[in-house]
C-alpha positions as CSV (number, residue, x, y, z in Angstrom):
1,X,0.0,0.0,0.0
2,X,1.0,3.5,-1.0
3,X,0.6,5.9,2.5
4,X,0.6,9.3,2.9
5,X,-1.3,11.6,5.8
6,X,-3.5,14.3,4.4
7,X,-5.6,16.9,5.6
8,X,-8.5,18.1,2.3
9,X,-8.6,20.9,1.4
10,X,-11.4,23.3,-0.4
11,X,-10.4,26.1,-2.9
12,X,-12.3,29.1,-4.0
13,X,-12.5,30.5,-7.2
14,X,-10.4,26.9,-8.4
15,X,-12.3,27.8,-11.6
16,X,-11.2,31.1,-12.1
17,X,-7.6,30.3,-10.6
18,X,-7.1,28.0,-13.3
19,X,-8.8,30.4,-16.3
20,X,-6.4,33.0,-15.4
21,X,-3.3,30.7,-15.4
22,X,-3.9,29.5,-18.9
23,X,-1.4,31.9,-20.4
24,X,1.4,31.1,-17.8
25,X,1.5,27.7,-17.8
26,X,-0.1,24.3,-19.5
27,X,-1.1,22.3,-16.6
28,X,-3.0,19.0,-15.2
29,X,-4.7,20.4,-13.0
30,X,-5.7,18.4,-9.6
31,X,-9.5,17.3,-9.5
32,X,-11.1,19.6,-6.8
33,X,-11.8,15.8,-5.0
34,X,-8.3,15.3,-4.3
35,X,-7.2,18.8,-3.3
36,X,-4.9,18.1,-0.2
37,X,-2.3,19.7,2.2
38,X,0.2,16.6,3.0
39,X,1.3,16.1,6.2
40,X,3.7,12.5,5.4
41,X,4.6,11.0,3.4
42,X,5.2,7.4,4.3
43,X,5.6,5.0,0.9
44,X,5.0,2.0,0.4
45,X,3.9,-0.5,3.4
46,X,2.1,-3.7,3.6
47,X,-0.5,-2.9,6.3
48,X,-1.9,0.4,7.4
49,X,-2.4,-1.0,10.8
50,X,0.8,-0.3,12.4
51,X,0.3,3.5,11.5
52,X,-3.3,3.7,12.8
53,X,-2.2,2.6,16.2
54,X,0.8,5.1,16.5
55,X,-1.5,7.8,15.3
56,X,-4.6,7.2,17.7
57,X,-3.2,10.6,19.7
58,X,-4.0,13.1,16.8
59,X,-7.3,12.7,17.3
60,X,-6.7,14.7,20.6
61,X,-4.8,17.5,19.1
62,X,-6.9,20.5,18.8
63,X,-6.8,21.8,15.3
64,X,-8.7,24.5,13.1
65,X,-9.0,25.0,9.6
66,X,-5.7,27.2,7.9
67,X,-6.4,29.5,5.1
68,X,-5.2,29.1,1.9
69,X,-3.6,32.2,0.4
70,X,-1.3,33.1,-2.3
71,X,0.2,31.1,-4.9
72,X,4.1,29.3,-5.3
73,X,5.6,26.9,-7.3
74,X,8.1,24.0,-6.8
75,X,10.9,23.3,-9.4
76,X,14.0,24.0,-11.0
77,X,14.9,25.8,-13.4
78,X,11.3,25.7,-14.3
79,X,8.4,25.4,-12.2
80,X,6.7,21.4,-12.1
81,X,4.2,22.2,-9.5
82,X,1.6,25.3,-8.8
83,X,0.6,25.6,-5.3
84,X,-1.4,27.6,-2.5
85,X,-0.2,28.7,0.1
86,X,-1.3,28.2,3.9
87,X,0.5,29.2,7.6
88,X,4.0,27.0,7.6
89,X,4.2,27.8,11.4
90,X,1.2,26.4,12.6
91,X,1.3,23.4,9.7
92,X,5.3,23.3,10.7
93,X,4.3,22.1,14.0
94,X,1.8,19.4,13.2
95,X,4.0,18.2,10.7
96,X,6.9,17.6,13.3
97,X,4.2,16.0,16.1
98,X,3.1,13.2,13.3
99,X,6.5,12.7,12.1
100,X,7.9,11.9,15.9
101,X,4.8,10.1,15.8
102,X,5.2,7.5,13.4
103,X,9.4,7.7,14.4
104,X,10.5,9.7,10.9
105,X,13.1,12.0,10.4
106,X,11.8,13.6,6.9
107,X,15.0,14.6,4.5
108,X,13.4,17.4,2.9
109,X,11.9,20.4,4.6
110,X,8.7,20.8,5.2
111,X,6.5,23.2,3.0
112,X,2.7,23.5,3.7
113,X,1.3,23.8,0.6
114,X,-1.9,22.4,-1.6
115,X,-0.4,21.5,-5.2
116,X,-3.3,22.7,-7.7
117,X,-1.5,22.1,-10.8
118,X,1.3,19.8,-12.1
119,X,3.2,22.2,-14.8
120,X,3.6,20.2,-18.3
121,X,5.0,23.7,-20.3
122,X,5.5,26.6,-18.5
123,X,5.5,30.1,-20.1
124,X,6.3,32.8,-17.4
125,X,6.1,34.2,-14.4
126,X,3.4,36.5,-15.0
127,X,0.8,34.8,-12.9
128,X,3.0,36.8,-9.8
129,X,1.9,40.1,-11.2
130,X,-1.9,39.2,-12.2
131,X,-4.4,41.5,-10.0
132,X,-7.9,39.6,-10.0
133,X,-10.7,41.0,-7.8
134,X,-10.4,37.2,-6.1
135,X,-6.7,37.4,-5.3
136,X,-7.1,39.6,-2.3
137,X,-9.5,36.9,-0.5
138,X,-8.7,33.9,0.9
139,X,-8.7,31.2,-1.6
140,X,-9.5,28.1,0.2
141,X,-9.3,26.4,3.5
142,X,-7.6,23.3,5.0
143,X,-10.0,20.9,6.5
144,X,-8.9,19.8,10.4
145,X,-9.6,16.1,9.9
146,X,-6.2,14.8,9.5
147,X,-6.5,10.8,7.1
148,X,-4.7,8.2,6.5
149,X,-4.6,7.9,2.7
150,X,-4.3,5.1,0.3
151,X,-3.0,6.4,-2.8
152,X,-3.3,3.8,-5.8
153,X,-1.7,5.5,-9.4
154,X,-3.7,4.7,-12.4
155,X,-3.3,5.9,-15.7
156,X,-5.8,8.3,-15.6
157,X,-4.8,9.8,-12.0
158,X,-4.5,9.0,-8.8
159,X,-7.2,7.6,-6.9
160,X,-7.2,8.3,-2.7
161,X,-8.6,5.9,-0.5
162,X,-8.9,7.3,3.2
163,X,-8.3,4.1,5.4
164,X,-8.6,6.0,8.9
165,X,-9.9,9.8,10.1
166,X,-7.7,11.2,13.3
C-alpha cells in the first residue's frame, strides 16, 4: 500500500484560478476531490495497521482549519508544480508531532502547501503580477480532519482511499 497523511482541502474560485493561469503555464490540474495539504509522506507498506495505532493521539490534538492564500511553485529551473499557500508555522508544528509520531526524520523540509496544478509547459512568471478581484480573498481552507490515505496510481490519476480519520 502506498501511504501518505493528508488533511482536504477546499479552494475558491479553483475555476477562475485555473482560467487565469492558462497563459502562464499548460497544466494538469488536480481534481477539486483530491485537493490536499500533506502532512507525510510514508511509501509503500504492507498494512496500514501499524500507523493507525501510532496515530490514535491526533485525534486529541486541537486543530482548526488554515487559510489558503497566495500562490508558489516548486521546481528548477522551471516550475513542475503550482501551489497555494497556507501558515507553515502552525502546519510546521503538526507536521513535526506526526513525524515523531510515526518515528520519521523527513530529509526534505517541510513546506505546507496544496499543489493545484502539475506544470507540463511553462510560459512565465506573469501569474506573480496578475491582479484579480479574487486574489485579495482567501482562496481556500484546509480541513482539520487529518487521514490516512491510500494512494493507488492509475493511468488516468490517482485515486485516494482514506483508510482511517484522526
Amino acid at each position: 500500500m502506498r501511504l501518505f497523511l493528508a488533511s482536504y482541502a477546499t479552494v475558491e474560485f479553483y475555476e477562475e484560478i485555473k482560467r487565469d493561469m492558462h497563459p502562464f503555464f499548460d497544466a494538469k490540474w488536480v481534481e477539486p476531490k483530491n485537493l490536499h495539504l500533506t502532512w507525510l509522506f510514508l511509501g509503500e507498506h504492507p498494512s496500514a495497521s501499524p500507523f493507525i495505532d501510532l496515530l490514535r493521539p491526533l485525534q486529541s490534538l486541537p486543530r482548526l482549519p488554515m487559510a489558503l492564500q497566495g500562490f508558489g511553485t516548486f521546481g528548477h529551473p522551471a516550475p513542475s508544480h503550482f501551489f497555494l499557500k497556507t501558515s507553515q508555522k502552525v502546519a510546521q508544528i503538526i507536521h513535526e508531532k506526526i513525524a515523531s509520531m510515526v518515528g520519521v526524520n523527513p530529509e526534505n523540509p517541510f513546506r505546507a502547501h496544496v499543489t493545484l496544478a502539475r506544470i507540463k509547459r511553462f510560459h512565465s512568471y506573469g501569474f506573480r503580477h496578475i491582479e484579480k478581484p479574487w486574489m485579495s480573498e482567501s482562496l481556500g481552507r484546509v480541513e482539520a480532519p487529518i487521514y490516512l490515505i491510500e494512494s493507488r496510481l492509475t493511468p488516468s490519476g490517482p485515486i485516494y482511499i482514506p483508510i482511517e480519520e484522526f
